[in-house]
C-alpha positions as CSV (number, residue, x, y, z in Angstrom):
1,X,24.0,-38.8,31.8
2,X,21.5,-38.5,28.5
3,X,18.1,-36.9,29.4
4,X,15.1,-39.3,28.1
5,X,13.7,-38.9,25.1
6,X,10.3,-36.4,24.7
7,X,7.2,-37.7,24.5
8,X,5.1,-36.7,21.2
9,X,1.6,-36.8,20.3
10,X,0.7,-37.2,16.7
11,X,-2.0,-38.2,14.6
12,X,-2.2,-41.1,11.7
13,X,-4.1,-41.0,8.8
14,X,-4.0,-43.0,5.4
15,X,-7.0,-42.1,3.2
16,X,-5.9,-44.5,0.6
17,X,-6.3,-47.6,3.2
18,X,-9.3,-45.8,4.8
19,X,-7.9,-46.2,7.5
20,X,-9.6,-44.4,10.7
21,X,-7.3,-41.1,11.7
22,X,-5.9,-41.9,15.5
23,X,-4.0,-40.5,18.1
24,X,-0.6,-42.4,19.0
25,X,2.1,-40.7,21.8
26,X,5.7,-41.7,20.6
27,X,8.8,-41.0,21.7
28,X,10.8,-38.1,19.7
29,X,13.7,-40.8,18.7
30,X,11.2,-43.4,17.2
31,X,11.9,-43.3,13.0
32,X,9.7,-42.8,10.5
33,X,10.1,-46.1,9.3
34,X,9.4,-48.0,12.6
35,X,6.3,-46.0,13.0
36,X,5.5,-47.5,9.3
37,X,6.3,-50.4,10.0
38,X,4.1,-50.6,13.0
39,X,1.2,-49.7,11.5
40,X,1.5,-52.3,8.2
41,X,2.5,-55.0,10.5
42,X,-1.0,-56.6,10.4
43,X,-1.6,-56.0,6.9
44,X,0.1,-58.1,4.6
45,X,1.0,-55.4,2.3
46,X,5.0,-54.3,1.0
47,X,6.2,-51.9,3.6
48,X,8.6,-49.9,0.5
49,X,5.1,-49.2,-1.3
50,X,4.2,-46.6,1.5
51,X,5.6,-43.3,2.8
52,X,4.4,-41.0,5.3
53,X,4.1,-37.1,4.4
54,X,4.0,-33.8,6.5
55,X,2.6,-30.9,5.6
56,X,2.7,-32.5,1.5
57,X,6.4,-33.1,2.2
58,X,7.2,-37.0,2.0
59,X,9.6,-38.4,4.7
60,X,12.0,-40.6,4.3
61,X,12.2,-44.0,6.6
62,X,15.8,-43.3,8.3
63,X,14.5,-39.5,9.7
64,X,13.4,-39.6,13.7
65,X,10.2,-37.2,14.5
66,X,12.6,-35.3,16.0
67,X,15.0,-34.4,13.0
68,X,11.8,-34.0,10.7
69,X,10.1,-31.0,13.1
70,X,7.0,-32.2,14.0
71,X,5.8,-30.7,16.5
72,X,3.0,-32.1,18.9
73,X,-0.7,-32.5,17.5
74,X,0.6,-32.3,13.7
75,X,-1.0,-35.2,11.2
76,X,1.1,-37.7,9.5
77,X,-0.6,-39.2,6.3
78,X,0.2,-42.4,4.8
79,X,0.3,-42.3,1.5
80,X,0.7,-45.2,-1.5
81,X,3.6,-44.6,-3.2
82,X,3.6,-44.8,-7.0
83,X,5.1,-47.4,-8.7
84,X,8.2,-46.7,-11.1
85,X,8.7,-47.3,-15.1
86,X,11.9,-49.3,-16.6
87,X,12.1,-52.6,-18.5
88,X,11.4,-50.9,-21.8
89,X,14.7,-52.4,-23.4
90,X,16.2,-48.7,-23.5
91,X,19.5,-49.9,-22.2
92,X,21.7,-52.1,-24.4
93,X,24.5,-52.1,-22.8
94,X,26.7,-50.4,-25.8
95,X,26.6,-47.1,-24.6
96,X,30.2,-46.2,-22.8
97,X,30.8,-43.6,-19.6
98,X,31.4,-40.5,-21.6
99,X,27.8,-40.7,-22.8
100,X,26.1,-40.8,-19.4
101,X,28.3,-38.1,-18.4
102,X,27.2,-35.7,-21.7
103,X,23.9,-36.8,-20.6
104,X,24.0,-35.4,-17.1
105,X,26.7,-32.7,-18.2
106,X,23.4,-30.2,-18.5
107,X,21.0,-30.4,-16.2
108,X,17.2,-29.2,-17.8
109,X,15.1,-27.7,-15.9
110,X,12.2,-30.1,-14.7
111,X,9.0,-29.6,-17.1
112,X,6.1,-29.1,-15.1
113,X,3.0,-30.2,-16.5
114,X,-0.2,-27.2,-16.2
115,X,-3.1,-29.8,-16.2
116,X,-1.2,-31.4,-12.9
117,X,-0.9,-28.2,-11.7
118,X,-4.4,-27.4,-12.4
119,X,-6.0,-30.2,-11.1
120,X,-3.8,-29.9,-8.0
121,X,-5.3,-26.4,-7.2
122,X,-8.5,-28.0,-7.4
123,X,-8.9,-31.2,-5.4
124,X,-6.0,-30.5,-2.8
125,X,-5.7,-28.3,0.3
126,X,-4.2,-25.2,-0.7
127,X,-2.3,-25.6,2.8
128,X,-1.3,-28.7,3.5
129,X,-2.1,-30.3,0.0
130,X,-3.8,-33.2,1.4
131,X,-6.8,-34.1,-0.8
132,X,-10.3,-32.4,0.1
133,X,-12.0,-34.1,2.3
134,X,-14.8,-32.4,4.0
135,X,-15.6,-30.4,5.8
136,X,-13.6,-27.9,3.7
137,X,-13.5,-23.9,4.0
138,X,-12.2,-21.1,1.7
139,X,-10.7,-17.9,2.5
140,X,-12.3,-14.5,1.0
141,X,-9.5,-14.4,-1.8
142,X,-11.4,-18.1,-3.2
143,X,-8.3,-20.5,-1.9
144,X,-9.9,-23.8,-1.0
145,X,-8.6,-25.8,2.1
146,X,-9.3,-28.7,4.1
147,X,-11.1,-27.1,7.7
148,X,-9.0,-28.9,9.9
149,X,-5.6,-28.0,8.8
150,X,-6.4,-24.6,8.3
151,X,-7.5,-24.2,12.0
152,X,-5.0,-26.3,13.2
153,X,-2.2,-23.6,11.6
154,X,-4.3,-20.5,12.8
155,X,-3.6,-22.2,17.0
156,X,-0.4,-23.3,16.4
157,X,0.3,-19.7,14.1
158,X,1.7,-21.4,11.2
159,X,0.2,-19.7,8.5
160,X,2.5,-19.2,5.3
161,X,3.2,-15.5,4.6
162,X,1.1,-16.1,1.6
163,X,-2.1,-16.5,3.7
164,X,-1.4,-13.4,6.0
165,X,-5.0,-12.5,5.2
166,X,-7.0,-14.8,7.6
167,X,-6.9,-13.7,10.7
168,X,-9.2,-15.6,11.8
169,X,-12.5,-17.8,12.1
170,X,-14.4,-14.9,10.5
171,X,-12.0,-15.3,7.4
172,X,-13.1,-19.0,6.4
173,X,-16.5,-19.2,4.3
174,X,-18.0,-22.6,5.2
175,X,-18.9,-24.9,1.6
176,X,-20.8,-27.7,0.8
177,X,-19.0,-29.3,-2.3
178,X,-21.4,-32.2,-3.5
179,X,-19.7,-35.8,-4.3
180,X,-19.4,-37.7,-7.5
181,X,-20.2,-41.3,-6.7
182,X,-17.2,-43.1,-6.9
183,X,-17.1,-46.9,-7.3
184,X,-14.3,-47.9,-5.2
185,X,-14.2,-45.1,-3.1
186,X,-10.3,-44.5,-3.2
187,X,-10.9,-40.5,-4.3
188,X,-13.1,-37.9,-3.6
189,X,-14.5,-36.5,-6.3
190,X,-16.6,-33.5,-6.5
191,X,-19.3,-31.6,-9.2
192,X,-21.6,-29.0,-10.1
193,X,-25.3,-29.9,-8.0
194,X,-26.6,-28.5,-10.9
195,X,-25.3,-28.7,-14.2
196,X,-22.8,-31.6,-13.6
197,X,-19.8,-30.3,-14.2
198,X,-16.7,-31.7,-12.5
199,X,-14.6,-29.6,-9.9
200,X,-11.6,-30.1,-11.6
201,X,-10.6,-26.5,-13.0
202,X,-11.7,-27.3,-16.5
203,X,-14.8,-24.8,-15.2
204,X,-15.4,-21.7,-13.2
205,X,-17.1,-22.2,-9.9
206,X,-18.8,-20.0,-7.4
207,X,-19.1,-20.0,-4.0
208,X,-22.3,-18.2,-2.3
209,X,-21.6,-16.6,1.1
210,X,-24.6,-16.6,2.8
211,X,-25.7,-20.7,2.4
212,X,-22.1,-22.4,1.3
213,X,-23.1,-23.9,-1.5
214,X,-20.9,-24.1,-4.5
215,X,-22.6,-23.9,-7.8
216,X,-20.8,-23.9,-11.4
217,X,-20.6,-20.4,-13.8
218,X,-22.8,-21.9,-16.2
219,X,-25.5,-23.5,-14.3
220,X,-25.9,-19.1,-12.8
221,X,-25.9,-18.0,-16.3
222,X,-28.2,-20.5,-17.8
223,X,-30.7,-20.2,-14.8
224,X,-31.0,-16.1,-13.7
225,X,-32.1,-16.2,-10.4
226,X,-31.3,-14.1,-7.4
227,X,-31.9,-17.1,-5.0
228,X,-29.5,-20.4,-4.6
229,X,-30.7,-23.0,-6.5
230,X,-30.0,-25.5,-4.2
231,X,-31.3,-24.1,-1.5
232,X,-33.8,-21.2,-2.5
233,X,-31.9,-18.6,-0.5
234,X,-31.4,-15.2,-1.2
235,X,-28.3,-14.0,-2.4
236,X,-26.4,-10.5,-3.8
237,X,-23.7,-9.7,-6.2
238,X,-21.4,-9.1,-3.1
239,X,-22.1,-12.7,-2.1
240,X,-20.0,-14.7,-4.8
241,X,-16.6,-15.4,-4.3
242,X,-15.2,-17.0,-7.4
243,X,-13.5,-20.2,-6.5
244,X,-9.4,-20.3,-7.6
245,X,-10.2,-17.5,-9.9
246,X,-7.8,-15.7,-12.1
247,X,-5.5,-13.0,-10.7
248,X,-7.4,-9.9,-11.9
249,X,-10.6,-12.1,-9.9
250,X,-8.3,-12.5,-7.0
251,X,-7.2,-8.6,-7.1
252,X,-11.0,-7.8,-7.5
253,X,-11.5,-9.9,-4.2
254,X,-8.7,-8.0,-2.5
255,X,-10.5,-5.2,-2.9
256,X,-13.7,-6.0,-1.6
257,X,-12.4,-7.8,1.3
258,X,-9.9,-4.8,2.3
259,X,-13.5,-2.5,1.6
260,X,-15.7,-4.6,4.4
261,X,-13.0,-4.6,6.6
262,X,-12.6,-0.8,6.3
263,X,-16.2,-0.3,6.8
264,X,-16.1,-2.9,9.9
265,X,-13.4,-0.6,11.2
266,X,-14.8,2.8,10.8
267,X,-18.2,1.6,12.4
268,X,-16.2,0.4,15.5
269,X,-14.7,3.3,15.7
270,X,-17.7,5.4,15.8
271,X,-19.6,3.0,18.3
272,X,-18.3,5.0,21.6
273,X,-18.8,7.4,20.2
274,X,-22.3,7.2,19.7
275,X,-23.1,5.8,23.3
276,X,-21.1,8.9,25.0
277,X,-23.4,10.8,22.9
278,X,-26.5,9.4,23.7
279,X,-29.2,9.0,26.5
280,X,-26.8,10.6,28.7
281,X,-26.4,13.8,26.7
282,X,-30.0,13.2,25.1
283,X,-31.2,13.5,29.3
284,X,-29.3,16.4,30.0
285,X,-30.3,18.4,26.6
286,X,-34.0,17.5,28.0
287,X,-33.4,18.0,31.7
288,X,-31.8,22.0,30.5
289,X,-34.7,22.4,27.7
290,X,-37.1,21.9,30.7
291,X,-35.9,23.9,33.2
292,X,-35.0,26.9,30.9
293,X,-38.9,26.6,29.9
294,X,-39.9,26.7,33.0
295,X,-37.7,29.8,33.6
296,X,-38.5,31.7,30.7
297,X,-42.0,31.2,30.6
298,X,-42.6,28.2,28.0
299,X,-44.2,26.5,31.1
300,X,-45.8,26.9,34.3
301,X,-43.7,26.6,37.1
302,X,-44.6,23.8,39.7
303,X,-46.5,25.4,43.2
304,X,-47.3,23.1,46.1
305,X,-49.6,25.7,47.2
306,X,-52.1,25.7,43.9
307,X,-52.5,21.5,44.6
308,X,-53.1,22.0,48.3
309,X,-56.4,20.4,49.2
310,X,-59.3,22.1,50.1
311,X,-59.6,21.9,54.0
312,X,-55.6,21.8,54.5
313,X,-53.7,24.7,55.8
314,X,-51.6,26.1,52.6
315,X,-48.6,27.2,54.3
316,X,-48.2,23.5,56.4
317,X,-48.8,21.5,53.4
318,X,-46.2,23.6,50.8
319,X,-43.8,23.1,53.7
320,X,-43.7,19.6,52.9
321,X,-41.8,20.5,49.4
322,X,-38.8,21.3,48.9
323,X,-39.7,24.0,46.4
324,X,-41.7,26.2,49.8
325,X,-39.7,28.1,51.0
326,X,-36.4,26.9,50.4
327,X,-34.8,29.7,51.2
328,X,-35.4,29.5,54.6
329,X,-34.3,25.6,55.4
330,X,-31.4,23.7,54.8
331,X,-31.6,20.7,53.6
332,X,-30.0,16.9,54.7
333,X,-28.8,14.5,53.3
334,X,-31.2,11.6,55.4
335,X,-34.4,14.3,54.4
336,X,-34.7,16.6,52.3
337,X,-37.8,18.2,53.3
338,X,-36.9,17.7,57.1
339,X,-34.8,21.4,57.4
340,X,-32.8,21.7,60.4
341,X,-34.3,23.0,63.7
342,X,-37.4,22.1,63.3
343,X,-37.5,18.5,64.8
């Protein structure tokens, strides 16, 4: 007999419907294409003009949740797919077989155009490739990512070998990117709070550490300040961390952050140290620089006889120490000044 079907949790999004992201629990069988279908059902839109996408990977209709690996909590996009070119009156009909097959004899290498790529780098997550949508993070190396998918690899320990480097929460530097207006809303857009300029890559940009905001290359070289100028707070050298920056940027980043994290590793290791050799030993340095001044002469050593008051008996009220006489009493552990045989 079959076992059921699993039971899976997932999450639906579709920023180009602005639609409101939601939990739904399906079972593992259920196709991507139902799922689709489902959700477009009360919309009177052309199912074939959507696909859902994992991770940046699109999914085809016919896959189950199950053949397409996606594990519980993961986030399912729908995304509007592009339409396609033809009726340009390229094709007469003249051409015969062996032409198609000359044409498709050599296959060329795909030509990948560098102001996509660009612009990519810049307005998607450098995980998941989702658009930015805030909040939004970037690591000490300047990638930029979306918060949420970033944290949701570090649980489920999915990081790409590429991102070995955050280790944690302590890796992510918290930004606030500031919004174009944008008439219809479809895209989020972002720019310099300063000069203007557009995050698009066209520009260098700067993060600040300390206060997250991210400020354009010019707008810091036209106005010299040591202080954000957004914000008015203080900032160092130390506390930029150039945004997608080039690779002797990045490897100049490496450094630093493989620097702090030395320096965070020697001071741990010197922290026990330091508390083994402190008020303890500090006390007993004291406790031994005391009493060998009191031995050798530096200071007086305490009497109960030269305190005695005037009317009492000398001898009766030094017995009451238990520096009188010790010599001649044992002491308890109940009493100290009690010695034994005298009760």
């Amino acid at each position: 007999m079959a076992s059921p079907p699993k039971l899976l949790q997932i999450f639906v999004a579709s920023p180009d419907l602005q639609l409101p992201r939601r939990s739904i629990t399906l079972s593992t069988d259920i196709t991507v294409g139902w799922l689709k279908l489902s959700l477009l059902r009360s919309k009177t839109l052309t199912v074939d003009s959507f696909y859902f996408s994992f991770n940046g990977r699109p999914l085809p209709d016919s896959t189950t949740l199950a053949a397409a690996d996606v594990p519980s909590s993961s986030i399912l996009t729908l995304r509007h797919r592009l339409a396609g070119g033809g009726g340009d009156g390229g094709a007469t009909g003249a051409e015969s077989r062996d032409c198609y097959l000359n044409m498709y004899a050599v296959k060329k290498p795909d030509k990948v155009d560098p102001n996509e790529t660009r612009l990519s780098r810049w307005t998607t997550c450098a995980l998941s490739s989702e658009p930015l949508a805030p909040p939004c993070v970037i690591d000490r190396l300047g990638n930029i990512f979306n918060k949420e998918s970033l944290v949701e690899a570090l649980i489920h320990k999915r990081l790409p070998k590429a991102f070995s480097h955050i280790r944690g929460l302590r890796d992510m530097i918290s930004i606030h990117l500031s919004l174009i207006p944008d008439a219809d809303g479809s895209e989020m857009r972002f720019q310099c709070p300063i000069a203007g300029l557009q995050f698009n890559g066209k520009y260098g940009f700067v993060a600040i550490k300390g206060c997250g905001h991210v400020l354009s290359v010019k707008s810091l070289k036209e106005v010299k300040s040591s202080a954000c100028l957004v914000c008015h707070k203080e900032f160092s050298e130390m506390d930029k961390v150039v945004i997608n920056g080039s690779p002797e940027e990045v490897a100049a980043l490496r450094d630093r952050m493989e620097e702090e994290r030395g320096r965070l590793k020697e001071k741990k290791e010197k922290k026990p140290v330091s508390c083994l050799s402190g008020s303890k030993h500090a006390s007993d340095e004291k406790a031994g620089s005391l009493e060998n001044g009191m031995k050798n002469g530096s200071g007086k050593r305490f009497k109960a006889i030269d305190i005695a008051p005037v009317n009492a008996n000398k001898e009766v009220y030094a017995s009451i120490f238990t520096s009188s006489k010790k010599e001649r009493f044992k002491e308890t552990f109940s009493c100290r000044s009690l010695p034994l045989g005298r009760n």
